[in-house]
Every structure is written in structure tokens, then in C-alpha cells.
C-alpha positions, 0 to 999 in steps of 0.5 A, spaced: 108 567 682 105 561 685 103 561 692 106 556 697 102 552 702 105 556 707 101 562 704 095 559 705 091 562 711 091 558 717 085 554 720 083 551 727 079 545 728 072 548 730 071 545 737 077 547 739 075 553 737 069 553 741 072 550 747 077 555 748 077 562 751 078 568 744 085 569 745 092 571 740 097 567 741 100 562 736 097 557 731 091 556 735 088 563 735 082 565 731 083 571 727 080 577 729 080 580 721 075 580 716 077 579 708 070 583 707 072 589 711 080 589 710 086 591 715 090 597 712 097 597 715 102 602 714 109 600 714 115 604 713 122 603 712 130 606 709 130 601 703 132 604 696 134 602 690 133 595 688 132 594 696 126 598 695 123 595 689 125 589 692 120 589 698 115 592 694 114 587 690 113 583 696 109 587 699 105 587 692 105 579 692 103 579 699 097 584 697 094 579 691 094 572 696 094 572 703 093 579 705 087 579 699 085 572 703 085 574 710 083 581 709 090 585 710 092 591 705 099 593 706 102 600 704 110 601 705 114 607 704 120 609 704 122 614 709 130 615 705 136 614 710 136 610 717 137 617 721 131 620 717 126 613 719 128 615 726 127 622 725 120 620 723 118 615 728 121 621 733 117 626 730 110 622 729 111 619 737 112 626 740 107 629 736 111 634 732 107 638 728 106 637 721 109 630 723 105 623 719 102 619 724 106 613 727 106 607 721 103 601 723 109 598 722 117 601 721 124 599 720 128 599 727 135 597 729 135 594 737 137 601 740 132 606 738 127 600 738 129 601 745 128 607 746 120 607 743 119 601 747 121 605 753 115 610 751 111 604 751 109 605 744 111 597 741 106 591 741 108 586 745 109 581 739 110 574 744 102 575 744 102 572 737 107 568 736 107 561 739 114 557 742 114 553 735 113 559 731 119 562 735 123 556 733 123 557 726 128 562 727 135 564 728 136 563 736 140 570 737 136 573 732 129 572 736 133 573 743 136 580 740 128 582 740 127 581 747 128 588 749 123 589 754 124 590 761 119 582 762 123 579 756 118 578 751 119 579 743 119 587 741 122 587 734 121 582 729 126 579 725 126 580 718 133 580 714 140 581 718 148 582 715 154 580 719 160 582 715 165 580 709 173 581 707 172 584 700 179 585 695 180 588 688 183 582 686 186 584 679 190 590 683 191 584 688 195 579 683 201 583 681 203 586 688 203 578 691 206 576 685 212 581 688 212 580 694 209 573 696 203 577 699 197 571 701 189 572 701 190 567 706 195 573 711 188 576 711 184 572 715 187 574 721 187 582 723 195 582 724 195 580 718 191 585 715 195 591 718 202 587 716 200 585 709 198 593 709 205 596 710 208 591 705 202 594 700 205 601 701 212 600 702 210 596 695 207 602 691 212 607 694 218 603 691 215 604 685 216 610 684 223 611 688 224 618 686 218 620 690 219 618 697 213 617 702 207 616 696 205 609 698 198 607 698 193 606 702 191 598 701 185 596 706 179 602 709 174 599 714 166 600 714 162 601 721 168 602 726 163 602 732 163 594 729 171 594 730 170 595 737 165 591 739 166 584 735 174 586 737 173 586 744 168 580 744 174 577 740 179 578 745 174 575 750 171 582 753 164 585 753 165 591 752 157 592 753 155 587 758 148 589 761 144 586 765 137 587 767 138 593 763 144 596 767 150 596 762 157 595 766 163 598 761 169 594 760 174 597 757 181 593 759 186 597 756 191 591 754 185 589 749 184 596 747 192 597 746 191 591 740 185 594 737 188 601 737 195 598 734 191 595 728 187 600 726 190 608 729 197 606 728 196 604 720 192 609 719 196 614 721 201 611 717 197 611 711 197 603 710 189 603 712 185 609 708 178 612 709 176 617 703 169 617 701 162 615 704 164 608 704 171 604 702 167 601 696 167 608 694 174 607 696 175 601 691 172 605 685 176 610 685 183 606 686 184 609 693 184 602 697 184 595 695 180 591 700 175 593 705 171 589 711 164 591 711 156 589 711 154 583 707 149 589 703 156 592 701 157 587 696 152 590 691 156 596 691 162 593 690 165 596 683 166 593 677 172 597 674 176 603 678 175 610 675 182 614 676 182 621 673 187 617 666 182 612 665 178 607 668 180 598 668 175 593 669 176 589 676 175 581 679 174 580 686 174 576 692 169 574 697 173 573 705 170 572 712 171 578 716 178 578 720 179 575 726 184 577 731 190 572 732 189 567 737 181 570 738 174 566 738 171 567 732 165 572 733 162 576 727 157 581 728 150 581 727 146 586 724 140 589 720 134 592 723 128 588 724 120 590 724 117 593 730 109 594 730 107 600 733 101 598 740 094 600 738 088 594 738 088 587 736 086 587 729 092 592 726 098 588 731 096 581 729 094 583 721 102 586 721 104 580 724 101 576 719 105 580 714 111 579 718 110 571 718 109 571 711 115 577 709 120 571 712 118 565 710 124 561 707 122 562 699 120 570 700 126 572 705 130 569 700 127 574 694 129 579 698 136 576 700 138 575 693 137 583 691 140 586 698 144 582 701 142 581 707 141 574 710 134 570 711 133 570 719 128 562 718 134 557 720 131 553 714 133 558 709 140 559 711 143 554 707 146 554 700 141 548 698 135 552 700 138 558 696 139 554 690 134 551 691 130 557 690 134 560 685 132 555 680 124 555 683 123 562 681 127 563 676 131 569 680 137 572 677 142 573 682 148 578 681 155 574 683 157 578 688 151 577 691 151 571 691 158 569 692 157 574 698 151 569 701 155 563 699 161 565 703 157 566 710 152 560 709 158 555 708 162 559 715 156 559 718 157 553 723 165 556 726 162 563 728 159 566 733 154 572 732 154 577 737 151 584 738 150 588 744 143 587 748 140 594 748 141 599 754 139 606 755 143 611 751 146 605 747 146 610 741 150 615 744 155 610 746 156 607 739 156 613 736 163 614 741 166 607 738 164 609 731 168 616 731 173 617 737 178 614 735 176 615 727 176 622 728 184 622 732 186 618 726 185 622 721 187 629 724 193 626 725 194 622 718 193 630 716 198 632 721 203 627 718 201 628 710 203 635 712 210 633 715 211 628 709 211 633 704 216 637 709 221 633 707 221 627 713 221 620 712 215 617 715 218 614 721 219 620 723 213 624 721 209 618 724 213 617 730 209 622 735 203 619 734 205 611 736 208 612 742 206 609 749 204 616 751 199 617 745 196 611 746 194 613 754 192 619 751 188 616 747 185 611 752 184 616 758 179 620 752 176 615 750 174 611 757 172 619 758 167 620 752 164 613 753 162 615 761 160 621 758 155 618 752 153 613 757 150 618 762 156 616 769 
């Protein structure tokens, strides 16, 4: 690989250097690290698979340049899952026995940032990073890292993801040719739910000796997203926060349309939810189409595996729906790079590394891989992509690709949003992710078994759709998000 002139190690002009104060913030700073006695930083992290080998290269790369030059060396480590990275960063700032000591570097999402910095353990990485630096990256990404109670930079960004439509487009093409079904119906999320009843009256007209077996045709990743970007879409922060302080807003007129467009299919069985994930779903044949993170579409499958045999399938890239009438706000996502507080050489050698992880060239490697998107503005373009594609010889899976290309080249008529961080974030996110979720399968269950008892599913499902069930539902829910969010 070669080395680019932004790998080299910057240097300051001699009087000026003479003539300031020692200092580390920004371009004009004087290093503080000695290529013969070399920092070693820990960093750990949650990706695995390609993602892992990916970022290894990387940091192995980063090793045998610049880090050899400045004197930095750079271990990672997978921690596994998110939940256990947490766990571990948990254990090592609490001080649990037999707990590994706190890495220099580690992986986090905004809430539990949050927390650690409640705690007083993360750099404050404005120190070392000047404005025209800062002006390299993505405004919201930068802001999203402001998590401290004075509004300087805590979490690094390094890769993010926002969402996509994914769509089985070999199953796709006979039932539209049927029906008249569009891909175009999809952009909106009333189009989803109406093209997903006609999907299942579809299937279940096939077989007209067995009534009610229709299938399910579209399941949807991270439903916490749903809530968030939905309301946002509908004009409501569902999560405003202030100063730190964090003012519900759950107006039930918006929440109703949510609720319609997701518990109501779901009971219905034109919207499933089976395995860990609905690209599970689309291998085994269970869904068609699916909204979830750009990192998703390495997962999509390439042929659907049912107990008769298994077909090879195409598909189809799509923006995220949008609600009728509703601005078009896409999540923003992925967890950024924080560095844990300790002295001056480790802080600025880890964000040397980061600087260098996030140059438009080297984000862009690890992008092609995981599907996660580059976080500098230059590099959010499919010039830029390309452009690096073909200097590096890199192959890039279609899908990943297609992925990359389809929210490069929508970028500029979307807005991305996500939630600035407040204490007990996690726990109210975790109410936006399995409340409504939960309800609806239990009741799904409860209709399946009335279906089997001979009922058609107007009248299996009709207990569940009622105005009284949606108050139901509403009043527990607003109770479980007081209750989650500590009032």
C-alpha cells in the first residue's frame, strides 16, 4: 500500500514553535511522543468477521507508517458483541475483579458514551483537534460527539450507517406482475403496509383450499429507529433535550400512525419478525423486504434456503421509507471512538490514530468491507468511492456497493437525525425497541391460534385493532417511557 501525503507526520515551523507556549490543540501543536520510546495504545472494539479483518489491516498498516514514524503502536481487540464491549468497559471503570484494565481506545454508541463521561473517564478530545480539523467532518457527526456538560468533542466519529430498503426481487417480480405492485409504492411507510396486505392476500389466494396462510412480506430491523425517525418524520422529537434535561413528547395522534403502520400489519401477519434479524428472514423465505442498517446488506442472502430446496435470488437497494406527507429524515448511526482520560501522550497518539483511521482513502477501505459509511465530507461521494476503488485495486461486493451508492447519491434531500444523549437514554431506547414489539407478537400468537380455530382473519384480528386497544397500548406505553426515563 502506499503512503499518502496525508500519512506523513506533520511538522511546525521552528519559531513558531519557539515562540509559543507548549500546548495540544490543533495542527500547530508540537508532538509530545518520541518515535524512539513508542506509545502503545489499546483500543477495543465489536467488530468481527470481515469488519474485524478489515480494521486490523488498518491498524497494522497504521503500525508500519505513520505510527512507526511518530512512535505510536497500536493493539486492537475484539470485545465480541456491543452488549459485551459495554460490559467490559463497565467492569474495567468499576473496577470488578478479574476485569482488564480500561483500553485506551474503545468503540461506543452516544448513550453509553454518556454514561462513561458522567464518570469523568473520557478525554476531552476538542484539546486536540482544531476548528479547521473539525471542519473535515460531517457537521451532525461532530455535534453527536459533544456530550459534555460544556459541549466539547467526546466521541470521535469514525464510521456511521443510516438505513435502507432491502427487497428479494426474484420473489418480488412474479407477485407484481399479478398484482401491479410497484417498487415505487415502497418509498412511503403507508406504502409498505398497503403493498404488504395485498402480498398476503396474494399468497393466501394461491392456495384457496387453505384460508389464512398468506405470507408475511416486509419485517423491520431496530424498531427503537421506527419511533425516533418516525416521530421526527412527523414533525416531533420524541426525545428533546436541552441542557441535558430530556422533555418527552409522545402526541398520540402521530403515535396512532405509527402504531397503524406497524402493530396493526403485524398482528395481521403481513409484516413478520422470526429470526435474529429479518436478512435471516429473507433466507429462509419468511419475508421479502426489510428496512435495516446500511451494514446489513452484507448479510443479505443470496439464495433462499426452505426445507424443499434453496433458488438463487437478485435484489434491490431502496431508500428507507418515509411517512406520507413527512420530511425526509433518515437515522443516523454507528458508534464512534472514544479515548479514555489518562496524560497527554496516550490522549494525543490515540487521536493521531483516529485522524489517521478516518482519512477519506483509509475510511473508505474499511467502508467497502462493512458498509458503514466514511464520516470526512470529501469522501461521501461515489466520485471519491470510485476513485479509491480503482486506486487501490479494492474489490467491493455488489451489494455493498450498491448500498454505498444508493445514500451517496440521496444524501443531499435527506436529513440525518439521532437523538442528542440524556441520562437513562439507554433504558428509554430499550422501551422504543421492545414495548410495542413484544405486544405485537403475543397477540400475532393470539390470532394465529384463533385462525387455526377456523375464524377468518378479520375476526381473529379484530380485538387487537380497535380504538380501545390502541389507548390500551398508548397509556403503557407513555408509562413504561416515564418509567425508563426516571419520572
Amino acid at each position: 500500500m502506499k503512503i499518502t501525503g496525508n500519512m506523513v507526520k506533520r511538522t511546525c515551523l521552528a519559531g513558531l514553535a519557539a515562540a509559543l507556549t507548549f500546548t495540544l490543540a490543533g495542527c500547530g501543536s508540537r508532538s509530545p511522543l518520541d518515535p524512539k520510546n513508542p506509545v502503545s495504545l489499546t483500543v477495543w472494539h465489536y467488530y468481527n468477521g470481515s469488519q474485524q479483518a478489515a480494521f486490523d489491516a488498518l491498524v497494522e498498516e497504521f503500525n508500519d507508517t505513520v505510527g512507526r514514524e511518530e512512535g505510536i503502536y497500536v493493539q486492537s481487540y475484539s470485545q465480541g458483541s456491543v452488549s459485551d464491549l459495554e460490559s467490559a468497559v463497565r467492569d474495567a471503570i468499576g473496577g470488578k475483579v478479574g476485569a482488564d484494565a480500561m483500553p485506551d481506545i474503545f468503540s461506543s454508541y452516544a448513550d453509553t458514551a454518556y454514561e462513561v463521561e458522567q464518570s469523568g473517564a473520557l478525554a476531552n478530545l476538542s484539546s486536540y483537534l482544531d476548528q479547521e480539523e473539525l471542519d473535515k467532518y460531517v457537521d451532525s457527526y461532530i455535534e453527536e460527539g459533544r456530550i459534555a456538560a460544556d459541549g466539547s468533542l467526546r466521541i470521535f466519529p469514525t464510521a456511521k450507517s443510516t438505513e435502507i430498503m432491502m427487497v428479494n426481487r426474484t420473489d418480488w417480480e412474479p407477485f407484481a406482475a399479478a398484482t401491479g405492485a410497484l417498487l415505487e409504492d415502497l418509498k412511503t411507510v403507508e406504502g409498505v403496509t398497503a403493498t404488504a396486505q395485498a402480498y398476503y392476500e396474494w399468497t393466501d389466494s394461491l392456495t384457496p383450499d387453505v384460508p389464512g396462510d398468506g405470507k408475511a412480506f416486509y419485517g423491520r430491523d431496530a424498531l427503537a429507529n421506527y419511533f425516533i425517525i418516525g416521530m421526527q418524520q412527523l414533525g416531533v422529537e420524541i426525545f428533546q433535550v436541552e441542557n441535558g434535561e430530556m422533555t418527552l413528547n409522545v402526541p398520540k395522534e402521530e403515535l396512532r400512525r405509527l402504531w397503524e403502520n406497524y402493530y396493526v400489519p403485524m398482528v395481521k401477519g403481513y409484516f413478520g419478525a422470526y429470526g435474529s434479524f429479518r436478512s435471516d428472514d429473507v433466507k429462509t423465505g419468511d419475508i421479502l423486504a426489510y428496512t435495516g442498517s446500511t451494514t446489513s446488506a452484507m448479510y443479505f442472502p443470496d439464495q433462499v434456503e426452505l426445507d424443499s430446496g434453496s433458488y438463487a435470488i437478485d435484489y434491490a437497494v431502496m431508500p428507507a421509507p418515509v411517512f406520507e406527507g413527512g420530511r425526509n429524515y433518515a437515522v443516523q448511526q454507528g458508534a464512534g471512538m472514544v479515548v479514555s482520560k489518562s496524560d497527554k501522550q496516550h490522549e494525543y497518539a490515540a487521536v493521531e490514530f483516529l485522524k489517521w483511521f478516518t482519512q477519506a482513502e483509509n475510511n473508505l477501505r474499511f467502508g467497502c468491507v462493512s458498509g458503514y459509511l466514511p464520516v470526512r465530507k470529501e469522501a461521501g461521494s461515489i466520485q471519491k468511492l470510485d476513485q479509491v476503488v480503482t486506486e487501490q485495486g479494492l474489490t467491493v461486493a455488489p451489494k455493498t456497493y450498491d448500498c454505498l451508492t444508493s445514500i451517496f447519491s440521496g444524501m443531499d434531500g435527506m436529513t440525518l437525525y439521532t437523538n442528542k444523549s440524556f441520562q437513562n437514554g439507554s433504558a428509554a431506547r430499550k422501551v422504543l425497541e421492545y414495548n410495542l414489539a413484544d405486544r405485537a407478537a403475543e397477540d400475532r400468537a393470539a390470532v394465529t391460534a384463533a385462525l387455526a380455530q377456523g375464524k377468518t382473519l378479520e375476526e381473529a384480528s379484530a380485538p387487537y385493532v380497535t380504538e380501545a386497544a390502541f389507548e390500551s397500548w398508548y397509556d403503557s406505553f407513555c408509562e413504561a417511557l416515564n418509567a425508563a426515563a426516571g419520572r
